[in-house]
PDB file of N, CA, C, O and CB in Angstrom:
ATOM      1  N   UNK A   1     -74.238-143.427  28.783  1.00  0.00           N
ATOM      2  CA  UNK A   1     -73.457-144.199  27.831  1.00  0.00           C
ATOM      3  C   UNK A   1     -73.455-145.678  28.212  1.00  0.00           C
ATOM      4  O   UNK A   1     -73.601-146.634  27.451  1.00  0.00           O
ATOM      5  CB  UNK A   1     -72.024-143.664  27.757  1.00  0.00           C
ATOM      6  N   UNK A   2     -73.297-145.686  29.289  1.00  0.00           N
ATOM      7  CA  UNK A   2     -73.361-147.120  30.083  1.00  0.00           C
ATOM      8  C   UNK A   2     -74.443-148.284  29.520  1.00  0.00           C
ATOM      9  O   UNK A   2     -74.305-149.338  28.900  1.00  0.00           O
ATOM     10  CB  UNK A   2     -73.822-146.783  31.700  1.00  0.00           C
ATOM     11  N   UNK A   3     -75.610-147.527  30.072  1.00  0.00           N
ATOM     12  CA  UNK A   3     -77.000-148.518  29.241  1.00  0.00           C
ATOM     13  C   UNK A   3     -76.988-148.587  28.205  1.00  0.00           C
ATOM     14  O   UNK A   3     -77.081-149.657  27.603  1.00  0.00           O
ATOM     15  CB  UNK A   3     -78.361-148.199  29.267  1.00  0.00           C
ATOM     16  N   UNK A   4     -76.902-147.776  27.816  1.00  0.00           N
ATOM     17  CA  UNK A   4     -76.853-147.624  25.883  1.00  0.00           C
ATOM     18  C   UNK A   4     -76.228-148.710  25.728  1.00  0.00           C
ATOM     19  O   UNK A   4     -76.836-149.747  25.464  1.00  0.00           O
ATOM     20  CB  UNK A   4     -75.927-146.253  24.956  1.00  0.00           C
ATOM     21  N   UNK A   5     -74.902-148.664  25.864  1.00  0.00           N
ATOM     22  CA  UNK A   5     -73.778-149.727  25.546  1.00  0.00           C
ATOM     23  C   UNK A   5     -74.093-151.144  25.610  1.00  0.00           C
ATOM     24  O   UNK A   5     -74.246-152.119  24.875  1.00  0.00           O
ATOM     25  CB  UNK A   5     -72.667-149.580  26.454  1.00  0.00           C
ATOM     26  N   UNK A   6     -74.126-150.679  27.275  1.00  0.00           N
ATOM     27  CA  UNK A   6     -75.308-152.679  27.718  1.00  0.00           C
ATOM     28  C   UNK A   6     -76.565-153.315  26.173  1.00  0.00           C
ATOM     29  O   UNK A   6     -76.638-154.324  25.471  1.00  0.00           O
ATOM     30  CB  UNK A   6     -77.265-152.083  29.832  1.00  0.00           C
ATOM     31  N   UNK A   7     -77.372-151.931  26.309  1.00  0.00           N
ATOM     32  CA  UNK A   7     -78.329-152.748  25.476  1.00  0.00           C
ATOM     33  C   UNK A   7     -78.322-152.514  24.266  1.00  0.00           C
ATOM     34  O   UNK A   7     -79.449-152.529  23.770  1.00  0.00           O
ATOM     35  CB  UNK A   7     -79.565-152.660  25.784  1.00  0.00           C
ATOM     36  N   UNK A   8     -77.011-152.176  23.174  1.00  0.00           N
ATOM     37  CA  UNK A   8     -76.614-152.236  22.144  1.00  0.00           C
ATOM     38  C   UNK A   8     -76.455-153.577  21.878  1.00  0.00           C
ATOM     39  O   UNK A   8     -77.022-154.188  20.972  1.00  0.00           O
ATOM     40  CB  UNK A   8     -75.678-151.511  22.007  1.00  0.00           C
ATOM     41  N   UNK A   9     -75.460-154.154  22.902  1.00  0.00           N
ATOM     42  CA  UNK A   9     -74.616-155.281  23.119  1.00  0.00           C
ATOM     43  C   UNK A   9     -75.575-156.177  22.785  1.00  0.00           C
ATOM     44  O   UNK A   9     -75.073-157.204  22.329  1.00  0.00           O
ATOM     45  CB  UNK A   9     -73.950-155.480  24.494  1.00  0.00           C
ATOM     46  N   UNK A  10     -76.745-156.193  22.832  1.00  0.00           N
ATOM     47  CA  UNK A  10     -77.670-157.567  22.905  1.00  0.00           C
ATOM     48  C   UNK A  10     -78.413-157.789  21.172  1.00  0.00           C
ATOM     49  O   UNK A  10     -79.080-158.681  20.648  1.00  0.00           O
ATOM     50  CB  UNK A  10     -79.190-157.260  24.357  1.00  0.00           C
ATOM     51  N   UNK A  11     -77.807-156.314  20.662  1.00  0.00           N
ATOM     52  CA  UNK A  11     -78.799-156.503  19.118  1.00  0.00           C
ATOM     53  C   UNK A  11     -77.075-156.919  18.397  1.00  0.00           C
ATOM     54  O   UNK A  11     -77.242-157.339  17.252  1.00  0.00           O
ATOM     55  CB  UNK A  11     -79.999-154.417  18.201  1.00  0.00           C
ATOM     56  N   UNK A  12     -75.847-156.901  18.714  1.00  0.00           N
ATOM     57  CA  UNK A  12     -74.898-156.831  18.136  1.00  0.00           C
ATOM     58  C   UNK A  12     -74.986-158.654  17.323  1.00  0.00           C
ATOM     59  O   UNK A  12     -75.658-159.462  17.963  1.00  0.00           O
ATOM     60  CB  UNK A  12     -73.664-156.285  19.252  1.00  0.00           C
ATOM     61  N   UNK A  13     -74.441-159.070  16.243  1.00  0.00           N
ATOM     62  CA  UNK A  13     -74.373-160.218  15.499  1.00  0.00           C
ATOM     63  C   UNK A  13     -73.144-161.219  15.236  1.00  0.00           C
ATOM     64  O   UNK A  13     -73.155-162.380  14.827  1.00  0.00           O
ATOM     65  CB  UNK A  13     -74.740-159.806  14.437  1.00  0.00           C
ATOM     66  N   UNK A  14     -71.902-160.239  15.672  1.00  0.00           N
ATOM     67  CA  UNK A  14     -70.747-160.439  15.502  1.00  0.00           C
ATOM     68  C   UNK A  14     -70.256-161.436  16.998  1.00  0.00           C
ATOM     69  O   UNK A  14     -70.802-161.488  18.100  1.00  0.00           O
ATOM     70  CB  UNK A  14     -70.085-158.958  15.211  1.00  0.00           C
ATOM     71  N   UNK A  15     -69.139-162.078  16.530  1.00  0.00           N
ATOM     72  CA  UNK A  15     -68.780-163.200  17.866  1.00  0.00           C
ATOM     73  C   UNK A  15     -67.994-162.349  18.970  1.00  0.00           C
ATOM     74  O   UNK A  15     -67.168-161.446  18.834  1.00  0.00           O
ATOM     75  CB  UNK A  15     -67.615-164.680  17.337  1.00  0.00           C
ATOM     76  N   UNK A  16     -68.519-162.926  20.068  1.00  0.00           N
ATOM     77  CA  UNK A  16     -67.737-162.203  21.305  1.00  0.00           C
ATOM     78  C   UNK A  16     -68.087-162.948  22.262  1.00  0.00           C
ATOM     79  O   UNK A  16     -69.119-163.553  22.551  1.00  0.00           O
ATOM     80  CB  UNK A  16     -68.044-160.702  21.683  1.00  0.00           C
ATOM     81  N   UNK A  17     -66.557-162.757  22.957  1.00  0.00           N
ATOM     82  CA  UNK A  17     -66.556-163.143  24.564  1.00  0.00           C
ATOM     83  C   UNK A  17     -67.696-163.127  25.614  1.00  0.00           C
ATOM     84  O   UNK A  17     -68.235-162.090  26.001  1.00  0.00           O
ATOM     85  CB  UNK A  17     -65.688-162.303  25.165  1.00  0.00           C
ATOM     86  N   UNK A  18     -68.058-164.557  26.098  1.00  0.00           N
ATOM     87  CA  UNK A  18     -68.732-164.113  27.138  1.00  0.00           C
ATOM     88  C   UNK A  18     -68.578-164.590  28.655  1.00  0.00           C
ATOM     89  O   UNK A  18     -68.208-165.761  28.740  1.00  0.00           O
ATOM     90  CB  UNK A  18     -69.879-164.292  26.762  1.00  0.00           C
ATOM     91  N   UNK A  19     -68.669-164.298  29.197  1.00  0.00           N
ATOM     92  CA  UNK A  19     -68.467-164.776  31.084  1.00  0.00           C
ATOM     93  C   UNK A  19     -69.983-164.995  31.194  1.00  0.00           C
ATOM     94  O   UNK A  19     -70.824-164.494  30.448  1.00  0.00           O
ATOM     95  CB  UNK A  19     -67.743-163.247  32.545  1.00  0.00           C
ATOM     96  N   UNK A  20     -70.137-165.544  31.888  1.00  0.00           N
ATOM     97  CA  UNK A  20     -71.748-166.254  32.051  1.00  0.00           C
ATOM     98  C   UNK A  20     -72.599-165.653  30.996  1.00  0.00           C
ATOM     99  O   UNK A  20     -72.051-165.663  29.894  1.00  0.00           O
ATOM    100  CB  UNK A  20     -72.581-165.911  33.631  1.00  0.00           C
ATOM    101  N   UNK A  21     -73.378-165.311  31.013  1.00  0.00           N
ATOM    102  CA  UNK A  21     -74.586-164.856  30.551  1.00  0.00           C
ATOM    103  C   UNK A  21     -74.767-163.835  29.765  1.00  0.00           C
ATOM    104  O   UNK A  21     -75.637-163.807  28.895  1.00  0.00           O
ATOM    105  CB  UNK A  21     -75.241-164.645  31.384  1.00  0.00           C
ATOM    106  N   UNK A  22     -73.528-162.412  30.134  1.00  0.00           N
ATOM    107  CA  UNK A  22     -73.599-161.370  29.322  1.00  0.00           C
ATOM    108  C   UNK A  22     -72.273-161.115  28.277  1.00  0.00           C
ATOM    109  O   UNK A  22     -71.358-161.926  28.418  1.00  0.00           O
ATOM    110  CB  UNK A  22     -73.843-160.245  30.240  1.00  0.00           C
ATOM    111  N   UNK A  23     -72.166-160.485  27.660  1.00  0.00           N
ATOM    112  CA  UNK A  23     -70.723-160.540  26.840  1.00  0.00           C
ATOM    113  C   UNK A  23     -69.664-159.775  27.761  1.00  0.00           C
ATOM    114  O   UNK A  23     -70.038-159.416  28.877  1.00  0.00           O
ATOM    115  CB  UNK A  23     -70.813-159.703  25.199  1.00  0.00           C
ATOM    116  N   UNK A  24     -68.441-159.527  27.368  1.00  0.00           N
ATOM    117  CA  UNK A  24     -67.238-158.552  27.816  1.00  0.00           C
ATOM    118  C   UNK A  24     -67.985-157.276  27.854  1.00  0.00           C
ATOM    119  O   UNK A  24     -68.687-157.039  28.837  1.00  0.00           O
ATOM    120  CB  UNK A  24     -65.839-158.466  26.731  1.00  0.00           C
ATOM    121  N   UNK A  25     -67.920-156.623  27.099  1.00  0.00           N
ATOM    122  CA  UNK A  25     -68.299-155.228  26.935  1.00  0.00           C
ATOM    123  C   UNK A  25     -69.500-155.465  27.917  1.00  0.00           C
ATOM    124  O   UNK A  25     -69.405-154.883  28.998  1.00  0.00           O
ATOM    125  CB  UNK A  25     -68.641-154.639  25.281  1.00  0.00           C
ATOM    126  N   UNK A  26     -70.498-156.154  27.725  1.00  0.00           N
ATOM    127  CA  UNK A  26     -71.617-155.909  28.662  1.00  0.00           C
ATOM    128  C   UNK A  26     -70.982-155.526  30.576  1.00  0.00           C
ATOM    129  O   UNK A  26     -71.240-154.601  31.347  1.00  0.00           O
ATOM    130  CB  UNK A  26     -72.659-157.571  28.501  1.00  0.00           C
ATOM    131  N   UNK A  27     -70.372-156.381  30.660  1.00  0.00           N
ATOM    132  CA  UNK A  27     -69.790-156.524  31.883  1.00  0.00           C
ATOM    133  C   UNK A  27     -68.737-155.378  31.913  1.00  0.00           C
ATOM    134  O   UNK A  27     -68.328-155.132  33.048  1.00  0.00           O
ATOM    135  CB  UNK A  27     -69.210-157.965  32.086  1.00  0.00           C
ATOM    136  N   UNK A  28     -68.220-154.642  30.932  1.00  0.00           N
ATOM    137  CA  UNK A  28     -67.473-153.477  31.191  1.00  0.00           C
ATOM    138  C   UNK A  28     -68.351-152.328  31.367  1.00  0.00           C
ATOM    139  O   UNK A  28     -68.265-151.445  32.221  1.00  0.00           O
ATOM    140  CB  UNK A  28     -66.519-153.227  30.147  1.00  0.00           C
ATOM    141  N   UNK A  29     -69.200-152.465  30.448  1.00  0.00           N
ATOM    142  CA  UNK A  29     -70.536-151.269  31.171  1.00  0.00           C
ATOM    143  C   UNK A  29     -71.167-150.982  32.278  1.00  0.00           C
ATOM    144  O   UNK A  29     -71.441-149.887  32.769  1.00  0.00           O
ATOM    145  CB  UNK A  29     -71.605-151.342  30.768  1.00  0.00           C
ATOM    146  N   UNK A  30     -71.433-152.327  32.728  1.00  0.00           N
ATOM    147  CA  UNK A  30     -71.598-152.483  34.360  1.00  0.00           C
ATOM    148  C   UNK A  30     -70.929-151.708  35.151  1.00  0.00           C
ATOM    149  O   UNK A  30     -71.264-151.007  36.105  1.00  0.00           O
ATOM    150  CB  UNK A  30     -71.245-153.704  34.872  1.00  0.00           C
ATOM    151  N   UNK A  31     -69.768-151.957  34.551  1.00  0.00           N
ATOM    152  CA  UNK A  31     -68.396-151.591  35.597  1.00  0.00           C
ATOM    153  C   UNK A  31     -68.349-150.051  35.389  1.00  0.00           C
ATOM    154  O   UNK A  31     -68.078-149.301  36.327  1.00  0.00           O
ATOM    155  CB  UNK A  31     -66.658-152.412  35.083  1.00  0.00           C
ATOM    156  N   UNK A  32     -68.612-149.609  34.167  1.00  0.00           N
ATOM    157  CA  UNK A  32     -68.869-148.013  34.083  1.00  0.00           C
ATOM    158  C   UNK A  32     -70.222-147.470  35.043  1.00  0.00           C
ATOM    159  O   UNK A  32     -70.321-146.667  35.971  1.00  0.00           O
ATOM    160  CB  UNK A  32     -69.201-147.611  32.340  1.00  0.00           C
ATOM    161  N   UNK A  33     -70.918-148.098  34.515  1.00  0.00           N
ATOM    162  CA  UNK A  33     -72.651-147.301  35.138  1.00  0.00           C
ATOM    163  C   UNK A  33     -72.186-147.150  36.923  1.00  0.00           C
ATOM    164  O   UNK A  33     -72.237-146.104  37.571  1.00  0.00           O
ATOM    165  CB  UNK A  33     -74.660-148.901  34.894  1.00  0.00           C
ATOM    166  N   UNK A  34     -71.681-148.702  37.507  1.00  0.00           N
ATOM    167  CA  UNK A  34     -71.564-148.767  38.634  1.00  0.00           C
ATOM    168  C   UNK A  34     -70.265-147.433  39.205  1.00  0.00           C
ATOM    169  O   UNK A  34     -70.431-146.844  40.273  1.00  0.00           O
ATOM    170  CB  UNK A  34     -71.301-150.339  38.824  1.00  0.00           C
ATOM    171  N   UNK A  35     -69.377-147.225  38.537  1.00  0.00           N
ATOM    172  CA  UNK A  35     -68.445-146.225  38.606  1.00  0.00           C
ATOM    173  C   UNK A  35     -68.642-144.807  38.297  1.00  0.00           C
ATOM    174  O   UNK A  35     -67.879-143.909  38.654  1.00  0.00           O
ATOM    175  CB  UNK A  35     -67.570-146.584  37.928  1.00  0.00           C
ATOM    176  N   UNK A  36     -69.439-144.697  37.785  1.00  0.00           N
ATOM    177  CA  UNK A  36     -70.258-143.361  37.257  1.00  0.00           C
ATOM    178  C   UNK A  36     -71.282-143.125  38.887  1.00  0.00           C
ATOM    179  O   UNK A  36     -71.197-142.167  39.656  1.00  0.00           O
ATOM    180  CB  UNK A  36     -71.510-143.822  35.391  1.00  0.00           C
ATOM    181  N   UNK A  37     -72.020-144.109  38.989  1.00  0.00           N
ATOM    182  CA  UNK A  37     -72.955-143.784  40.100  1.00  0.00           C
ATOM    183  C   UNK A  37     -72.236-143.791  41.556  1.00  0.00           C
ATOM    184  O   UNK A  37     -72.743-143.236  42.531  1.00  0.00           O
ATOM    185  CB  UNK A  37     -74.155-144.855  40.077  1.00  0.00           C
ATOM    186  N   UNK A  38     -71.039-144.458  41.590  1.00  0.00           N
ATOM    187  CA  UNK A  38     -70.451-144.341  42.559  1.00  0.00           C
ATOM    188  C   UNK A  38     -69.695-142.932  42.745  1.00  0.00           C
ATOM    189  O   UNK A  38     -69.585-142.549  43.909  1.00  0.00           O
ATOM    190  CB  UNK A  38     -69.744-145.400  42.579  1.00  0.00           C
ATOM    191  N   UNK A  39     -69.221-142.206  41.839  1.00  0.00           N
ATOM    192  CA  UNK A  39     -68.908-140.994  41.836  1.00  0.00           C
ATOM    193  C   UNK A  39     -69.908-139.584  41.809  1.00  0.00           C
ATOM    194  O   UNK A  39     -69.562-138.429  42.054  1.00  0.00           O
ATOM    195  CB  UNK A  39     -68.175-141.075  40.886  1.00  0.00           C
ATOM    196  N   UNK A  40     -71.292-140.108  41.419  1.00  0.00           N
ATOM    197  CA  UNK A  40     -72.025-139.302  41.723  1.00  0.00           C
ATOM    198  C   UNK A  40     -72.943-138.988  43.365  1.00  0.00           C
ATOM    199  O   UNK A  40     -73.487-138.007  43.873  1.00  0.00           O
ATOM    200  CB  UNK A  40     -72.660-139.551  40.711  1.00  0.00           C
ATOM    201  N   UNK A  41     -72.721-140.422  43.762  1.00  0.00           N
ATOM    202  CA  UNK A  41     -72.727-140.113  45.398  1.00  0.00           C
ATOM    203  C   UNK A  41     -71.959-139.938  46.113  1.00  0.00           C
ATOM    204  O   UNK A  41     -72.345-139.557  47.218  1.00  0.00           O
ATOM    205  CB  UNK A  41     -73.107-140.768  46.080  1.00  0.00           C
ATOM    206  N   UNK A  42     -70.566-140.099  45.911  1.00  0.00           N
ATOM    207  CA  UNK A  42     -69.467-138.790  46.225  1.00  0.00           C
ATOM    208  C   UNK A  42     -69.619-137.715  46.067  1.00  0.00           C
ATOM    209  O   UNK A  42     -69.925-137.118  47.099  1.00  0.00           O
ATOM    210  CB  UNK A  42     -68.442-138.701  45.686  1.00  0.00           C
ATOM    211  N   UNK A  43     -69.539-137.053  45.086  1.00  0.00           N
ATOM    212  CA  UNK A  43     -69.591-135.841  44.963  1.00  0.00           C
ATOM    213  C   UNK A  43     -70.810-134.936  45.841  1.00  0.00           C
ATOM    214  O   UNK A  43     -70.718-133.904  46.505  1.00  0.00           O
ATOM    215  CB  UNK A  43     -69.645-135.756  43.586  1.00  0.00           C
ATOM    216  N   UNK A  44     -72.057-135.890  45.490  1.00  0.00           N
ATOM    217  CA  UNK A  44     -73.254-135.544  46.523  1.00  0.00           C
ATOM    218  C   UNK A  44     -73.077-135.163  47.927  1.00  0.00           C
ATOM    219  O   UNK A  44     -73.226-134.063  48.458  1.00  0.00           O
ATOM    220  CB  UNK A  44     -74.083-136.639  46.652  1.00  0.00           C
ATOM    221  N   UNK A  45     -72.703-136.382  48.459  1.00  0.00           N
ATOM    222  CA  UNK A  45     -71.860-136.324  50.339  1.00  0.00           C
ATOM    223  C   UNK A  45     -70.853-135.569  50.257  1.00  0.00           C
ATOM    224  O   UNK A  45     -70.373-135.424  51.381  1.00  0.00           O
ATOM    225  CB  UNK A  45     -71.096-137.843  51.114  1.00  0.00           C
ATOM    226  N   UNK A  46     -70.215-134.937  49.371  1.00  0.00           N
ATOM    227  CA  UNK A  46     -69.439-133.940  49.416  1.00  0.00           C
ATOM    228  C   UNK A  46     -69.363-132.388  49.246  1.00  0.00           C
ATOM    229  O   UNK A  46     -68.526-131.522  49.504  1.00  0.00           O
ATOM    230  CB  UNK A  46     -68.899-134.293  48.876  1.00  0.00           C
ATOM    231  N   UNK A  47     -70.695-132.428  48.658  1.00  0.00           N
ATOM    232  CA  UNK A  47     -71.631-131.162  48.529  1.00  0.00           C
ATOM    233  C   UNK A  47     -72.489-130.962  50.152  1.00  0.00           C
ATOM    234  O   UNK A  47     -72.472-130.042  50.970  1.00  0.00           O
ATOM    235  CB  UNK A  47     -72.911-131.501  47.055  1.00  0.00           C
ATOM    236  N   UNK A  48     -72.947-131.817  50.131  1.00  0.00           N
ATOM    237  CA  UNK A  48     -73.756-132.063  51.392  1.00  0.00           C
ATOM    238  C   UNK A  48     -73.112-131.731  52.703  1.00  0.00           C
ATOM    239  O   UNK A  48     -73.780-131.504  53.712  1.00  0.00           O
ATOM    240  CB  UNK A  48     -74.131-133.474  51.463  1.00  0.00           C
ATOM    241  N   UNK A  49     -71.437-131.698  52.666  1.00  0.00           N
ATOM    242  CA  UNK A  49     -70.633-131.344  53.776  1.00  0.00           C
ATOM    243  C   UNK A  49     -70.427-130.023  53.936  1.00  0.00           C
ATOM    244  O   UNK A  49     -70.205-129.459  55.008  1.00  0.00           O
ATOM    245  CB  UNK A  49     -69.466-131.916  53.745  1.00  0.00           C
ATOM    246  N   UNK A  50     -70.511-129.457  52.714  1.00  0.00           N
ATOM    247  CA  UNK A  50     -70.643-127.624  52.840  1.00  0.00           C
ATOM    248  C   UNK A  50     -71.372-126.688  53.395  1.00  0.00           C
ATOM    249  O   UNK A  50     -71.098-125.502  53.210  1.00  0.00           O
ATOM    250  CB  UNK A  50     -70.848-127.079  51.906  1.00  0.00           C
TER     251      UNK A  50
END
């Protein structure tokens, strides 16, 4: 969902916020993908302890 989102964001036409370079939402996706992958190498090292 993450990427998707990111590279929706770049065909979108409508005005929006941006912090440097990418829009809001872009930078909230980030924050998902990076939180998504961070929980999937948890769970990994936590499998891995069994």
């Amino acid at each position: 969902y993450g990427l998707a989102r990111f590279s929706i964001e770049f065909l979108r036409g409508d005005p929006r916020v941006y912090i440097g370079p990418l829009s809001l939402p872009q930078w909230f996706s980030i924050l998902a993908m990076a939180g998504a992958v961070s929980m999937l190498i948890f769970l990994h090292k936590k499998e891995e302890k069994k």
